[in-house]
N, CA, C and O of each residue as an XYZ file, in Angstrom:
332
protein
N       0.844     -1.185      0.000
C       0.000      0.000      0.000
C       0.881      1.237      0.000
O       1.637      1.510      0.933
N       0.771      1.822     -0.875
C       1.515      3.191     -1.264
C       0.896      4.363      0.148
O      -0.218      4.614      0.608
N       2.074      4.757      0.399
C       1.486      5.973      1.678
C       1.127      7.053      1.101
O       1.817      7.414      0.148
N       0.046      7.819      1.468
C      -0.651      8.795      0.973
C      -0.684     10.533      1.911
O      -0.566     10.703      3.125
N      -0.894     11.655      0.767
C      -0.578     12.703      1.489
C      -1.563     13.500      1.207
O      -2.165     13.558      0.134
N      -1.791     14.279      2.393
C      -3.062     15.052      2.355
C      -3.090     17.004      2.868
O      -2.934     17.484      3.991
N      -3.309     17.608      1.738
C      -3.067     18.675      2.372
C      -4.232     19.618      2.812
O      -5.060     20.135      2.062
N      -4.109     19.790      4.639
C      -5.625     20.577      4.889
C      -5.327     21.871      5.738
O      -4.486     21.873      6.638
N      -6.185     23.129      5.336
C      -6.108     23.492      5.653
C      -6.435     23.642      7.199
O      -7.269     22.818      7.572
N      -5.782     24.862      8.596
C      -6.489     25.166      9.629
C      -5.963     26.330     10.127
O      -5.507     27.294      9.514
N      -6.104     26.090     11.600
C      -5.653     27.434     12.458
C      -5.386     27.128     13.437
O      -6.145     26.803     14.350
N      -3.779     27.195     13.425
C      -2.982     27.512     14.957
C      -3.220     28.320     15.773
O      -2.923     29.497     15.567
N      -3.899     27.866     17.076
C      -4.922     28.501     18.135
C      -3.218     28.812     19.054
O      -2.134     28.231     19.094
N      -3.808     30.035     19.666
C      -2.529     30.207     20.708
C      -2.124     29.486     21.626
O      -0.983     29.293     22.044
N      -3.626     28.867     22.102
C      -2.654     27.693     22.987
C      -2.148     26.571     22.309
O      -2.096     25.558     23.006
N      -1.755     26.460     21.136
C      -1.320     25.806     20.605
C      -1.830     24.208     19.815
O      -1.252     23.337     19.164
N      -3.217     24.442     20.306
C      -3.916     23.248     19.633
C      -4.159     23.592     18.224
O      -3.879     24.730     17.845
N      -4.636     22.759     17.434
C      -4.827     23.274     15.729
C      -6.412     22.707     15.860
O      -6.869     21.763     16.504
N      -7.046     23.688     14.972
C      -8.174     23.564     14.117
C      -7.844     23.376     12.686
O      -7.099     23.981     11.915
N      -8.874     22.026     12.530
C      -9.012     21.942     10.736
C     -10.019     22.629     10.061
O     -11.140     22.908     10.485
N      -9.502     22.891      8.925
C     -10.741     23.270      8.064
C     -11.628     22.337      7.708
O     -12.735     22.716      7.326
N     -11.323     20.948      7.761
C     -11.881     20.088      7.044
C     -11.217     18.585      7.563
O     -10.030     18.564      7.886
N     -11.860     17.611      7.611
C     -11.476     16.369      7.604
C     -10.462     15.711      6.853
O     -10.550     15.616      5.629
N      -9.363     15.182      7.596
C      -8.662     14.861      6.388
C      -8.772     13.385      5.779
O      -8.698     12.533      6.665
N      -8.935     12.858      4.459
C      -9.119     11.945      4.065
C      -8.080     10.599      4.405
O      -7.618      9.872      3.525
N      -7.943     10.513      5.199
C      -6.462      9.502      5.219
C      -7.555      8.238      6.129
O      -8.771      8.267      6.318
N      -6.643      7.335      6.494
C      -6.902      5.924      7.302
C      -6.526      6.423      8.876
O      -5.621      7.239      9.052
N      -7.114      5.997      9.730
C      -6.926      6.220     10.926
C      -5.136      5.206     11.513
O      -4.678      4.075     11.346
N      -4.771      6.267     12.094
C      -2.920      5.485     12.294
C      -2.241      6.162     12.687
O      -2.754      7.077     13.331
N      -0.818      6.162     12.575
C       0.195      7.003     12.851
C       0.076      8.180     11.947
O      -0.281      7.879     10.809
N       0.337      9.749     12.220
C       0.481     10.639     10.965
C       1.873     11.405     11.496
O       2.378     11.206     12.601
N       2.493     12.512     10.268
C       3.048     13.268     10.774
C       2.670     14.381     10.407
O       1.908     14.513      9.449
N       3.196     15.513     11.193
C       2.287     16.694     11.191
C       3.243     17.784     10.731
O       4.130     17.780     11.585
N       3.604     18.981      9.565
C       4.106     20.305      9.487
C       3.687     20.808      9.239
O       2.896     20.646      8.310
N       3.896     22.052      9.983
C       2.803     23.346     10.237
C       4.517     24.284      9.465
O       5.737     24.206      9.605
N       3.519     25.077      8.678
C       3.945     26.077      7.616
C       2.767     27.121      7.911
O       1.619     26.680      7.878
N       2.973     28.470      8.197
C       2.327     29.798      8.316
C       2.410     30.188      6.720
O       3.383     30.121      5.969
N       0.931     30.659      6.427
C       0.655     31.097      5.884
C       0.205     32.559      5.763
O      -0.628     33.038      6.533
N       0.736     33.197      4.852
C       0.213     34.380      4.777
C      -1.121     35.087      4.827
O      -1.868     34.949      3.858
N      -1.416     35.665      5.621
C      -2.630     36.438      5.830
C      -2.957     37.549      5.636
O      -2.355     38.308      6.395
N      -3.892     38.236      4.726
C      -4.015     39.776      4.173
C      -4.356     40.546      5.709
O      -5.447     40.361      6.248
N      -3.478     41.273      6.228
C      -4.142     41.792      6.925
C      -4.879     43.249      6.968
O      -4.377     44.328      6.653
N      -6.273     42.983      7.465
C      -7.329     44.283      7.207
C      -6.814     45.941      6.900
O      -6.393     46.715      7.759
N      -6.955     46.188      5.649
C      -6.429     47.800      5.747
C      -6.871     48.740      6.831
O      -6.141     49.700      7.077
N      -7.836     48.595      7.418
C      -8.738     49.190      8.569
C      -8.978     48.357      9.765
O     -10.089     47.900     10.030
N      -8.159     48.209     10.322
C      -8.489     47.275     11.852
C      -8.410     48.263     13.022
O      -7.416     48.545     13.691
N      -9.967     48.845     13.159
C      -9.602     49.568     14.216
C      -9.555     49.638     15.615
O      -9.871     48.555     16.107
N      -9.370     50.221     16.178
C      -9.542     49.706     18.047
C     -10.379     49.005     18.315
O      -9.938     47.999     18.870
N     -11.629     49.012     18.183
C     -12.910     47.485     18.522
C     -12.452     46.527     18.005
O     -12.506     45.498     18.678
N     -11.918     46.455     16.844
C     -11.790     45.325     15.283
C     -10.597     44.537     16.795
O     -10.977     43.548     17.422
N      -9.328     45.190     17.072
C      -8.538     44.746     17.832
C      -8.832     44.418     19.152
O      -8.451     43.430     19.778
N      -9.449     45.210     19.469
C     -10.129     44.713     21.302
C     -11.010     43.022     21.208
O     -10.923     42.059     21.970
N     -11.557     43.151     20.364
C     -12.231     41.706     19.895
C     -11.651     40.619     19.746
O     -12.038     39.531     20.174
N     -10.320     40.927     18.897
C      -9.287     39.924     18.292
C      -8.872     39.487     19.743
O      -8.933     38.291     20.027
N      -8.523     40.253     20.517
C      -7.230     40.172     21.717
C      -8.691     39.543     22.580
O      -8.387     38.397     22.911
N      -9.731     39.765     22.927
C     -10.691     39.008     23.867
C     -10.706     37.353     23.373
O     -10.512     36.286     23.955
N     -11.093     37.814     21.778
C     -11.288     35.767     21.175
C      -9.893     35.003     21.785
O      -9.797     33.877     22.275
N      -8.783     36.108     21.555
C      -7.122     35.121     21.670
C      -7.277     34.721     23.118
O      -6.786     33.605     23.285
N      -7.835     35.284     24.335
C      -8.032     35.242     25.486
C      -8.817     34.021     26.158
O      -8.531     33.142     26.970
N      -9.896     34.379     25.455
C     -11.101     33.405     25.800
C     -10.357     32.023     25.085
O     -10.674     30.852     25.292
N      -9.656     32.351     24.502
C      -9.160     30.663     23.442
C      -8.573     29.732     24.051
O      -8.732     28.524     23.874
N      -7.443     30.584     25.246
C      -6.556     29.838     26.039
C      -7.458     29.846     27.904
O      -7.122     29.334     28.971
N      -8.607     30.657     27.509
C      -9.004     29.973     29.005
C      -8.468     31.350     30.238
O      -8.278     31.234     31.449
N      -8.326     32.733     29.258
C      -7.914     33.843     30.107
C      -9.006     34.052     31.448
O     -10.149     33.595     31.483
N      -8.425     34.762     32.398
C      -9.376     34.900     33.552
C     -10.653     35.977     32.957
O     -10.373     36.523     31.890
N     -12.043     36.326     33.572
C     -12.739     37.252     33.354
C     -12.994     37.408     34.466
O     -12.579     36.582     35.279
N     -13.704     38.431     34.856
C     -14.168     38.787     35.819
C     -15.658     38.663     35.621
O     -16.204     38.923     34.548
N     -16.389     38.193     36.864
C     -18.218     37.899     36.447
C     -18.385     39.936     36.502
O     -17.518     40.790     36.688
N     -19.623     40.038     36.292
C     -20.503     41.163     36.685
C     -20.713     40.982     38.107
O     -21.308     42.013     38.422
N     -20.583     40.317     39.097
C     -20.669     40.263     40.527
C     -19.236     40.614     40.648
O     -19.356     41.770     41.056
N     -18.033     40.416     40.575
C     -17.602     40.858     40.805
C     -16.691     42.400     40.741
O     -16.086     43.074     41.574
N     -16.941     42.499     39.447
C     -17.125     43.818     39.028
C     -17.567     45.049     39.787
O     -16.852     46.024     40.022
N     -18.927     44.880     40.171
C     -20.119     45.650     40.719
C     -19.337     45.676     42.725
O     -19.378     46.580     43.559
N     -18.710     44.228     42.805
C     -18.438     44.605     44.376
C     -17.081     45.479     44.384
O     -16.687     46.093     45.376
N     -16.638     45.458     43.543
C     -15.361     46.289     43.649
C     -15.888     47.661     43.187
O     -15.147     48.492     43.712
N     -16.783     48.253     42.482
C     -17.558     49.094     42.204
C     -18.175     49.897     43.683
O     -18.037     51.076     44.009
N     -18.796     48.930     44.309
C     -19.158     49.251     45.634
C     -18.033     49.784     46.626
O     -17.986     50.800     47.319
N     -17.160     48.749     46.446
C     -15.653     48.956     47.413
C     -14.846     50.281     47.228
O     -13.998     50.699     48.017
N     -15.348     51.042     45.737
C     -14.829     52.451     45.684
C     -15.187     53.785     45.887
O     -14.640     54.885     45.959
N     -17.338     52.836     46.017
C     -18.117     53.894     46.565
C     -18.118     53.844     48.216
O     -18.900     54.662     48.700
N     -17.533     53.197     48.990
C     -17.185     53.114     50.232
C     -16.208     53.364     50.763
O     -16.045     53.082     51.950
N     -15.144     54.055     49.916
C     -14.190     54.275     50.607
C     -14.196     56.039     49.863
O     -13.285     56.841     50.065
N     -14.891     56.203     49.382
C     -15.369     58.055     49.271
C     -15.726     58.516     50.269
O     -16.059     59.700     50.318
């Protein structure tokens, strides 16, 4: 059986896991894996929201801390109490 090669696209997530674009057609087994960056047009207009968004998704991707709205609001309180 002749070994076979498959090329798919995805996206190298920051924490370092990969997303596929697509399934790759092969047999379930051993594979090997090279990751080559590809060029990306980036937006002539990316403006401060466009970027605040980007940098929240990269955040939320790896599992960054948030803060709830409860806690928010008590530290909110904690600054109207010390006026």
């Amino acid at each position: 059986m002749k070994p076979s090669q498959v090329v798919v696209h995805g996206m190298l997530r920051p924490d370092g896991s990969i997303q596929l674009d697509s399934r790759p057609n092969l047999p379930a087994g051993p594979i090997e894996v090279v990751l080559r960056p590809l060029s990306v047009p980036v937006p002539a207009e990316d403006d401060w929201w466009q970027q605040l968004q980007r940098a929240r998704a990269e955040l939320e991707a790896v599992g960054g801390p948030f803060r709830t709205s409860e806690e928010i609001e008590e530290e909110r309180q904690g600054f109207r109490e010390d006026s």
